[in-house]
C-alpha positions as CSV (number, residue, x, y, z in Angstrom):
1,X,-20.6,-24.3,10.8
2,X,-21.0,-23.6,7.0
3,X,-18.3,-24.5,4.6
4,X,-17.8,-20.5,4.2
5,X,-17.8,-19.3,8.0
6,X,-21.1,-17.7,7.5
7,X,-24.8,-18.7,8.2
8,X,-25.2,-22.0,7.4
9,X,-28.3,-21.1,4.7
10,X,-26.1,-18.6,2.6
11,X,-24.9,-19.7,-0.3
12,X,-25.9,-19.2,-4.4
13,X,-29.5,-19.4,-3.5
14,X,-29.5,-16.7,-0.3
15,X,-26.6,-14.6,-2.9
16,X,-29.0,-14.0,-5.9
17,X,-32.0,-13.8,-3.4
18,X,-30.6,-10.8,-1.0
19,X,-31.4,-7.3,-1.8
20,X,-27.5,-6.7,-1.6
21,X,-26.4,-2.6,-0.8
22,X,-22.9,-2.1,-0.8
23,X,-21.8,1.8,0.6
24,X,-18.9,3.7,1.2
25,X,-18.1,7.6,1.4
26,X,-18.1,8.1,-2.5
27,X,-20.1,5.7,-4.0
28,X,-23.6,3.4,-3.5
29,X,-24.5,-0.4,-5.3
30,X,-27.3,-1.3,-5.1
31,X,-29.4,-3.6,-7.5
32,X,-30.5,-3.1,-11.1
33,X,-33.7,-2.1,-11.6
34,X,-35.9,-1.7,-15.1
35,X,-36.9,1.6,-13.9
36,X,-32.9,2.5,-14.4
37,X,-33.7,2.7,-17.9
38,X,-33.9,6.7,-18.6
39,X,-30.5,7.4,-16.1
40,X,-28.8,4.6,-18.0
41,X,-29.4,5.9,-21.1
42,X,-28.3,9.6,-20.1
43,X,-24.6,7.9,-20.1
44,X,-24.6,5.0,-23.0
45,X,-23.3,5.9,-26.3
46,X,-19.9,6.5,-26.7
47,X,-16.7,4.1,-27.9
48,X,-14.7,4.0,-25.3
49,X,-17.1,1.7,-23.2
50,X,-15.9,-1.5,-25.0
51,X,-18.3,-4.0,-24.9
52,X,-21.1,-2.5,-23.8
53,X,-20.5,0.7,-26.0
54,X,-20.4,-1.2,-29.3
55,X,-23.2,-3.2,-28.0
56,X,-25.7,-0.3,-27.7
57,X,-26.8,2.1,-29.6
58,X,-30.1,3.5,-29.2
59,X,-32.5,3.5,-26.0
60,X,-34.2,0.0,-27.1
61,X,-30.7,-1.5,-26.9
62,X,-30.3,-0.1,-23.6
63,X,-33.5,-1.8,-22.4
64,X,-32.2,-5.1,-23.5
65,X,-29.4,-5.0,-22.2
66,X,-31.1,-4.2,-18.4
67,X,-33.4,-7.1,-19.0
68,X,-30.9,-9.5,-20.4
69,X,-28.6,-8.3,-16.9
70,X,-31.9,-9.1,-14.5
71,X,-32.4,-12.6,-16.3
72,X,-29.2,-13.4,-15.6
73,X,-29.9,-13.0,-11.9
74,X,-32.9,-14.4,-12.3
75,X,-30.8,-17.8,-13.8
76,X,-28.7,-17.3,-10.5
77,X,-25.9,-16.5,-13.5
78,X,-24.9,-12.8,-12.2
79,X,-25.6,-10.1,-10.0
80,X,-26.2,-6.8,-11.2
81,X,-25.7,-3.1,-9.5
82,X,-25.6,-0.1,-10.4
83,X,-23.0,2.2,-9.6
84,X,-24.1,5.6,-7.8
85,X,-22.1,8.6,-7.4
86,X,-23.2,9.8,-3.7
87,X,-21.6,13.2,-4.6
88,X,-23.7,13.8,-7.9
89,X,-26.7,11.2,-6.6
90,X,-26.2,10.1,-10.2
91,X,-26.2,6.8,-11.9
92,X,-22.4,6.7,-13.1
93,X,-22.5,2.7,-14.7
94,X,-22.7,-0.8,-14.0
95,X,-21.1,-3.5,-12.5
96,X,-21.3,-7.1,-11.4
97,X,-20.8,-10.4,-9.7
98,X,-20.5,-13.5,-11.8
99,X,-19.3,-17.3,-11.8
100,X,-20.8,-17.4,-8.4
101,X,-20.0,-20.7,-6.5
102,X,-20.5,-20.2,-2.9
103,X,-19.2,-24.2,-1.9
104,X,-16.0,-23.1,-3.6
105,X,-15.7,-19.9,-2.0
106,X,-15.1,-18.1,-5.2
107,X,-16.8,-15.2,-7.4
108,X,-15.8,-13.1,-10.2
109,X,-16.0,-9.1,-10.3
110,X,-16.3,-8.0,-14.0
111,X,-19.1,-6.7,-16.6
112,X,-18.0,-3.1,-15.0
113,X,-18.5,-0.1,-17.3
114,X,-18.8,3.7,-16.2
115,X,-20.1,6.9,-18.3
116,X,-17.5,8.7,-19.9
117,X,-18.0,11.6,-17.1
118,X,-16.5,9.3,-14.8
119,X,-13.8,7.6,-16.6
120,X,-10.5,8.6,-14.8
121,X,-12.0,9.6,-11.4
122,X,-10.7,6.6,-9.4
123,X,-15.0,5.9,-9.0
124,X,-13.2,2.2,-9.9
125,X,-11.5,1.6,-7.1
126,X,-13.9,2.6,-4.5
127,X,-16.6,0.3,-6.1
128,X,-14.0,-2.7,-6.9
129,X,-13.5,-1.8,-3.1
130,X,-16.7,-2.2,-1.9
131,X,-17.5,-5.5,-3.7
132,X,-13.8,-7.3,-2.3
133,X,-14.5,-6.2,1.0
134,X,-18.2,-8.1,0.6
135,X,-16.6,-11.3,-0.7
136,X,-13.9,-11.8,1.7
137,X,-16.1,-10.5,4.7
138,X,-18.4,-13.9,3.1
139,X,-15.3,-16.0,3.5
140,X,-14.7,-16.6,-0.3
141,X,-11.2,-17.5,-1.2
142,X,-10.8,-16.5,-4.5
143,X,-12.0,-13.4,-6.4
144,X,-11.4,-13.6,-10.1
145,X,-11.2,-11.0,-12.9
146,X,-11.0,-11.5,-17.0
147,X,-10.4,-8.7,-19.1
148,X,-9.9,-8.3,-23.4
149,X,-6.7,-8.5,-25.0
150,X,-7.1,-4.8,-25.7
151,X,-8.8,-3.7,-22.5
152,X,-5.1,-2.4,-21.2
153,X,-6.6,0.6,-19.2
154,X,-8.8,-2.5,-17.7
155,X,-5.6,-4.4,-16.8
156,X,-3.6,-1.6,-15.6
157,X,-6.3,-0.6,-13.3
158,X,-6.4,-3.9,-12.3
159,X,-2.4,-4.3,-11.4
160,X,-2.5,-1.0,-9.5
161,X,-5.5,-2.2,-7.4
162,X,-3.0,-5.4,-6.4
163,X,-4.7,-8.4,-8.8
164,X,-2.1,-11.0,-10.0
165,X,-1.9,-11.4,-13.8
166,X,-2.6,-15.6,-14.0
167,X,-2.3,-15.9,-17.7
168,X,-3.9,-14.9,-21.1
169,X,-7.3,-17.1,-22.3
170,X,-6.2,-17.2,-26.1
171,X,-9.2,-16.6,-28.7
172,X,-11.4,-16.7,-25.7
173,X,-14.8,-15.3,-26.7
174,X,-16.7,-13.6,-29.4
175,X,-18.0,-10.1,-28.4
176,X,-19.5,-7.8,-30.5
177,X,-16.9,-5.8,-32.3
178,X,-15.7,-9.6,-33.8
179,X,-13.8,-11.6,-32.5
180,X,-11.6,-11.3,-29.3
181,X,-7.7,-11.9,-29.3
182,X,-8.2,-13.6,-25.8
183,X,-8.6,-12.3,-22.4
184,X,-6.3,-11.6,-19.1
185,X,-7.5,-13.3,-16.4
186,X,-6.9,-11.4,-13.0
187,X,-7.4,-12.7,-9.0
188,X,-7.0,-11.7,-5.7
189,X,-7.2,-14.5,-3.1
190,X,-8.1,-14.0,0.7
191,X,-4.2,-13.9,1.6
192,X,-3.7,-10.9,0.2
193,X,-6.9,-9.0,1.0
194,X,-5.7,-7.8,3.9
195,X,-3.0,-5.6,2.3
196,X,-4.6,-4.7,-0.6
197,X,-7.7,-3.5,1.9
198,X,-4.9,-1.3,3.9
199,X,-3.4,0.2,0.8
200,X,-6.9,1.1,-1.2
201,X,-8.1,2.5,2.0
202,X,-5.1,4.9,2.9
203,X,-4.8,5.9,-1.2
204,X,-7.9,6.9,-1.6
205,X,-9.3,7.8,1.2
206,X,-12.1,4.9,1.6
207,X,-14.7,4.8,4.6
208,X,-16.7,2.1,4.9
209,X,-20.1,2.9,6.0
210,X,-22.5,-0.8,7.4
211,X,-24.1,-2.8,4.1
212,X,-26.4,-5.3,3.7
């Protein structure tokens, strides 16, 4: 028996290895390709996408950005989707799993942004959804989150999906509009899945549909 109640081969090498497609009624991840380039784009430049907003600002910035995200998988650091609208068929952002450590049976959810058209829609929480249900169907313990100092849509969104605040990471990091007051750092642990899974699925309406 593996130390996470799953095949005994899966851990950080089989994660950043798998072709991983996460699916649901409203929305498809699957993995970040370059050829995501042009939809990407479509939906890029505008403020109110924090980080990655104020990071990009042309199309070249946008392909950086998708190859520095697919090195990162590539150095087993993080893994990459992109978000899909399955009513639209559109590309409606990005998000991804981090600080991977399979023996400790704990990941992190973050680097999460969505095109303005979608901001508001509750797309969030079917995709934030989609990834918890793949982490404690792995047998990982401990999910975590970190958000900015100023991100409080972030953080609210993050208390209404059931995530306990754990404390603030003061002068934490700095991002590209300077540097950060700190960041919130956010977990769910496999206690509590089971009643945040009941209450996301009768809210809004979730139906699983079989991943890989």
């Amino acid at each position: 028996m593996s130390a996470i109640g799953v095949k005994d081969d899966f851990g950080n090498e089989q994660f950043f290895k798998s072709d991983i497609i996460l699916e649901n009624n409203n929305v498809l991840l699957r993995p970040l390709h370059s050829q995501d380039l042009e939809s990407l784009v479509a939906i890029s430049f505008s403020d109110r996408l924090w980080e990655y907003g104020r990071r990009v600002k042309n199309r070249e910035d946008v392909e950086q950005y998708i190859q520095i995200c697919l090195s990162w998988r590539d150095q087993k650091r993080n893994y990459p989707f992109v978000i899909i609208d399955k009513h639209t068929h559109k590309i409606a952002g990005i998000t991804q799993f981090g600080s991977v450590d399979f023996s400790q049976k704990r990941i992190e959810i973050g680097w999460t942004w969505l095109g303005e058209a979608w901001q508001g829609t509750g797309i969030n929480y079917f995709v934030k959804h989609l990834m918890l249900k793949y982490c404690f169907d792995k047998g990982l313990r401990r999910v975590q989150f970190m958000v900015d100092f100023e991100n409080q849509r972030s953080a609210s969104s993050l208390k209404k999906l059931g995530a306990t605040c754990e404390g603030l990471l003061r002068n934490y990091s700095i991002q590209s509009y300077g540097p950060s007051k700190g960041f919130y750092v956010f977990s769910i642990i496999d206690d509590e899945w089971e009643a945040i899974d009941k209450y996301l699925v009768q809210t809004y309406g979730i139906r699983s549909i079989s991943s890989c």
